[in-house]
C-alpha positions in Angstrom: 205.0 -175.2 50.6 203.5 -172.0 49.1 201.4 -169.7 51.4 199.3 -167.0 50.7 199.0 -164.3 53.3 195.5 -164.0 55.3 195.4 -160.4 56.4 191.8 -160.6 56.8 192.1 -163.6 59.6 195.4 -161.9 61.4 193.5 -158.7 61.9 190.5 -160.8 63.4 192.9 -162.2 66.0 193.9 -158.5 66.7 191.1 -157.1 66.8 189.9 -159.9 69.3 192.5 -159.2 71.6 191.9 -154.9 70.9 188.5 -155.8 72.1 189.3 -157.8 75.3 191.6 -154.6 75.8 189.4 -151.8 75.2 187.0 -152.7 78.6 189.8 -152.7 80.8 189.9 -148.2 79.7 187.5 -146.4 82.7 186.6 -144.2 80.3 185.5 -144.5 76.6 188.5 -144.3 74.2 187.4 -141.9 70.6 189.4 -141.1 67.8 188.8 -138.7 65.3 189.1 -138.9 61.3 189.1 -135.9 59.3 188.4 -136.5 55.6 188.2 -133.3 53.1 186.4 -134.5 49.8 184.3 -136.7 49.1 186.6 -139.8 47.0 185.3 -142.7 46.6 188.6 -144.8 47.7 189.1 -142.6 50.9 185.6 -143.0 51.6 185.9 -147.5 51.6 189.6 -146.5 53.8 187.2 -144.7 56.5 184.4 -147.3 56.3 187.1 -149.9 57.1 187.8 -147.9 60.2 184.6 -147.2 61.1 183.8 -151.1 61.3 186.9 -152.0 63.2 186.4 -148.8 66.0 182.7 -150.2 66.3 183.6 -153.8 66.5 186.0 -153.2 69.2 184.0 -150.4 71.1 185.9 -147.3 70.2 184.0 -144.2 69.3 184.9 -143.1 66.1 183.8 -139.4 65.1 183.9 -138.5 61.4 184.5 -135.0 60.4 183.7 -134.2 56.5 185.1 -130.9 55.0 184.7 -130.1 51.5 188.0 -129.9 48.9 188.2 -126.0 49.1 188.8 -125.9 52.9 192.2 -124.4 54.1 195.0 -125.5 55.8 193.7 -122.6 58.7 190.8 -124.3 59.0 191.8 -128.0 59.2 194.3 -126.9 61.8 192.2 -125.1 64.0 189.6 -128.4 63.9 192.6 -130.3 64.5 193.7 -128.0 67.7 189.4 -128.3 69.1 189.1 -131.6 68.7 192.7 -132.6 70.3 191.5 -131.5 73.5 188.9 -134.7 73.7 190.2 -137.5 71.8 192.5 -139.8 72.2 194.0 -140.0 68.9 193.5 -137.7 65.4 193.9 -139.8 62.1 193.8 -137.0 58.7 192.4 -139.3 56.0 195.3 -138.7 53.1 195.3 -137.3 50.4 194.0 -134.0 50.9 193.8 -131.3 47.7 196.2 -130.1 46.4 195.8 -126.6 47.9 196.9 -127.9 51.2 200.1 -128.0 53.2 200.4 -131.7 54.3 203.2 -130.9 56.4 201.6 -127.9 58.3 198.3 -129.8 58.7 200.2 -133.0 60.0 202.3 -131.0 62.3 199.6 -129.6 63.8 198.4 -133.0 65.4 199.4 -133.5 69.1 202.6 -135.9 68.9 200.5 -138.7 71.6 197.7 -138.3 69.1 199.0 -139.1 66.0 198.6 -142.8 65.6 199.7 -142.8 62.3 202.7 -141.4 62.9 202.8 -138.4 59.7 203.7 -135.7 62.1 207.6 -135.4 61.6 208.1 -135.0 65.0 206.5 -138.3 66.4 208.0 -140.3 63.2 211.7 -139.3 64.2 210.8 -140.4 68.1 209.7 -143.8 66.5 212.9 -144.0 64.6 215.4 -143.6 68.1 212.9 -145.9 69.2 211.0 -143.0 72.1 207.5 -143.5 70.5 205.0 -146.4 71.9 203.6 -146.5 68.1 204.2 -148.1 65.1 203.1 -147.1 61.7 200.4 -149.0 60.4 202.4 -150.5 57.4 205.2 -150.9 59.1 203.6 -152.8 62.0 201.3 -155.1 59.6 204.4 -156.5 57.7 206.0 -157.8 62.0 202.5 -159.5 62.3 202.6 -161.5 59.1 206.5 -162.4 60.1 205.1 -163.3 63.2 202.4 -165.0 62.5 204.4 -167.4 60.2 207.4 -167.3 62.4 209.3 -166.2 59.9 213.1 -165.2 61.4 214.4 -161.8 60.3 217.2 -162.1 61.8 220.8 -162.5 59.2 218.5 -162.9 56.3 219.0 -160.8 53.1 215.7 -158.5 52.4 215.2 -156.6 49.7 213.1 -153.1 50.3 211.2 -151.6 47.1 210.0 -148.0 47.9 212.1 -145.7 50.2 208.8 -143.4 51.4 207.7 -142.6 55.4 204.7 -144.9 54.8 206.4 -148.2 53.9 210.3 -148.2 53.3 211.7 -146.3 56.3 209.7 -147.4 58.5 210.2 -151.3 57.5 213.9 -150.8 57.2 213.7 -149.4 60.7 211.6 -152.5 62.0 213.5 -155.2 60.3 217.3 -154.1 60.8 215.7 -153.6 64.8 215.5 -157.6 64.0 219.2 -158.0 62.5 217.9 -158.0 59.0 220.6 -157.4 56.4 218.6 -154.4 54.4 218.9 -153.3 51.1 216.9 -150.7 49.8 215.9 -150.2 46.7 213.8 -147.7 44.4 212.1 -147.9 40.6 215.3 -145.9 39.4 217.7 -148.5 40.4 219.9 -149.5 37.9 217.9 -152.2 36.5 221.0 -154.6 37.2 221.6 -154.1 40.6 217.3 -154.1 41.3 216.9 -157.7 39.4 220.3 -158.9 41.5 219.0 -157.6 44.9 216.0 -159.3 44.2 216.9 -162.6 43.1 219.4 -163.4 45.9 217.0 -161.3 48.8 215.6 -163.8 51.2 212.4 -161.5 51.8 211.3 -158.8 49.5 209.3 -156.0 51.2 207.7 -153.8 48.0 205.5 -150.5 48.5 206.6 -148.7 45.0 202.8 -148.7 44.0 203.7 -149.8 40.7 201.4 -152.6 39.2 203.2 -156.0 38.8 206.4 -154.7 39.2 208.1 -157.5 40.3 208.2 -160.9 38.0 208.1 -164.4 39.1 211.9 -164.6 37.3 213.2 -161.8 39.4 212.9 -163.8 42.7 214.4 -166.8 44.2 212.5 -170.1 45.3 211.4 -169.9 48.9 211.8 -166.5 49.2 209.1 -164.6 51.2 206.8 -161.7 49.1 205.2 -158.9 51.4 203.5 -156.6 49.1 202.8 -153.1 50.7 202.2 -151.5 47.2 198.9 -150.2 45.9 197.9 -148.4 42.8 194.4 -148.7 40.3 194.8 -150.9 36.8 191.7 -151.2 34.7 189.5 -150.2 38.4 191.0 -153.0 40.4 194.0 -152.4 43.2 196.7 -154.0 42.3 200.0 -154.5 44.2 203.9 -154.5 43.1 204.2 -158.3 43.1 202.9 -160.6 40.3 200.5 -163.1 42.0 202.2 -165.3 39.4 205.3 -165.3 42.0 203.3 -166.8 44.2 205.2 -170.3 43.0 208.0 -169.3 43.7 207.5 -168.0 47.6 207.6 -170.3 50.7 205.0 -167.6 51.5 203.2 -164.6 49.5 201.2 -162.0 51.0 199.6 -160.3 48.3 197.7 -157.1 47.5 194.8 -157.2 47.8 194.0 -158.8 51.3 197.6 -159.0 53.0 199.0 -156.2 54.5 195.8 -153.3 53.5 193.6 -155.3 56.7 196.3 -155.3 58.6 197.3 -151.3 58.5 194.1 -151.0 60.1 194.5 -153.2 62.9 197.7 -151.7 63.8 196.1 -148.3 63.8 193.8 -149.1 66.3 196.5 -151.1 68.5 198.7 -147.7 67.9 195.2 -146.1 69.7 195.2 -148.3 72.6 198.7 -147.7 73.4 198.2 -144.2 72.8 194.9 -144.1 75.3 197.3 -145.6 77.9 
C-alpha cells in the first residue's frame, strides 16, 4: 500500500497535546524570533510560528531589524531579551554581512530550541540536551506515527548538513539503523546503489527532484527533508513520481516542513521545564 505522509494532521495531534501541556506552566511560557529583512519566505516561516505559539497559548514576541544591522547589535538584543524568555529562535538566513556563528553562539545554550548554537548541538549529539532539532525530530514522528521499525534496516541519508543529515544520522543509528550517508558529489555509482538497495531514504540536499522513481526500491520508505524554489513553487529532493514505488512517501511540500514547527515548540516546552 502506498502512503503519502500527512504532516499537517501529525502536527495537529502535537500541537493538541503541546496545548494540554502548556496550562500545567504557573507562569506564561514566551519565545522570541528575531528576523532581519523583510523576505517574503522567512516572513510565511514566522507566520507559521506565530499561528502554532497562539494556538497553543505561548507568547510569541517578534523582533524585526532591517538587512544592515550588525552582528553587535543582534547580539546584544539576543543577551536583553535572554533574560525573559524561555527560548530565542534567529529566523535564518541573515545577510550576508553577518557572522552566523557569532550571532548563534550568543544564544543561551537552554534557550536555543533550535539547536544552531554549536555548543548545545554537540550536547545533543552525546545525548546531554533535552532538545531535538526540528528536522531531525519531525522525521521520528512520521516513523512513529506509521510504526515504521528503524531498527537493522538499511537507510540511505542525502545531505550531510547540521539541519538535516547529522542530526538524522544521530537519531536513526540511536534506533540501530544501518546509515549510510550520502552527498550530491557521490560517485554517481555508489549514490544510485545506496539508494536502490536502502530500506529508507532520508534526503535534505535541496536539490529539486533529485531522486527518480528508478533509483529506489519497491516498498521502500521516502522522507523528504529537502527544500529549494523551481519556477516559484517549493519543491523537495524526491520525485512525487516515486511515490509508486514507496510503502510510504512523505513528500515536500506538507511532510516534514509542518512538522519542524511542531517540534520547535515541543523543544520550547521541554526547554520551559
Amino acid at each position: 500500500m502506498n502512503t503519502i505522509v500527512d504532516g499537517h494532521a501529525i502536527a495537529h495531534k502535537i500541537k493538541d497535546t503541546l496545548k494540554k501541556d502548556v496550562v500545567k506552566f504557573h507562569t506564561p511560557i514566551e519565545l522570541s524570533i528575531i528576523v532581519v529583512g523583510n523576505n517574503a519566505v522567512t516572513n510565511t516561516f514566522v507566520a507559521a510560528k506565530e499561528r502554532f505559539a497562539s494556538d497553543i497559548g505561548v507568547v510569541l514576541t517578534k523582533k524585526r531589524f532591517s538587512e544592515s544591522v550588525s552582528s553587535a547589535d543582534l547580539i546584544s538584543y539576543i543577551h536583553e531579551v535572554s533574560e525573559r524568555v524561555q527560548g530565542i529562535v534567529v529566523q535564518l538566513p541573515l545577510s550576508a554581512h553577518i557572522s552566523n556563528k557569532e550571532v548563534l553562539a550568543a544564544i543561551p545554550v537552554e534557550k536555543d530550541i533550535d539547536l544552531l548554537n554549536k555548543e548545545t548541538f554537540d550536547k545533543f549529539v552525546a545525548n546531554m540536551g533535552v532538545c531535538i532539532p526540528p528536522v531531525a525530530g519531525a522525521v521520528l514522528a512520521i516513523l512513529d506515527e506509521h510504526t515504521v521499525s528503524v531498527a537493522h534496516k538499511k537507510i540511505a541519508i542525502i545531505g550531510q548538513g547540521k539541519l538535516v543529515g547529522l542530526p538524522v544520522q544521530k537519531v536513526l543509528e540511536a534506533r540501530g539503523g544501518d546509515v549510510v550517508m550520502l552527498h550530491t558529489k557521490t560517485d554517481r555509482n555508489i549514490f544510485r546503489k545506496t539508494l536502490l538497495e536502502a530500506d529508507i531514504v532520508v534526503s535534505g540536499a535541496g536539490v529539486p527532484n533529485l531522486i527518480q522513481p528508478d533509483m529506489v526500491k519497491n516498498s521502500v520508505v521516502l522522507i523528504d527533508a529537502g527544500t529549494a524554489n523551481a519556477g516559484g513553487s517549493v519543491v523537495g529532493d524526491i520525485a512525487h513520481a516515486c511515490a509508486k514505488n514507496a510503502s510510504l512517501f512523505s513528500q515536500t511540500p506538507g511532510g516534514v516542513g509542518p512538522l519542524t514547527v511542531a517540534i520547535l515548540f515541543k523543544n520550547l516546552l521541554a526547554a520551559s521545564e
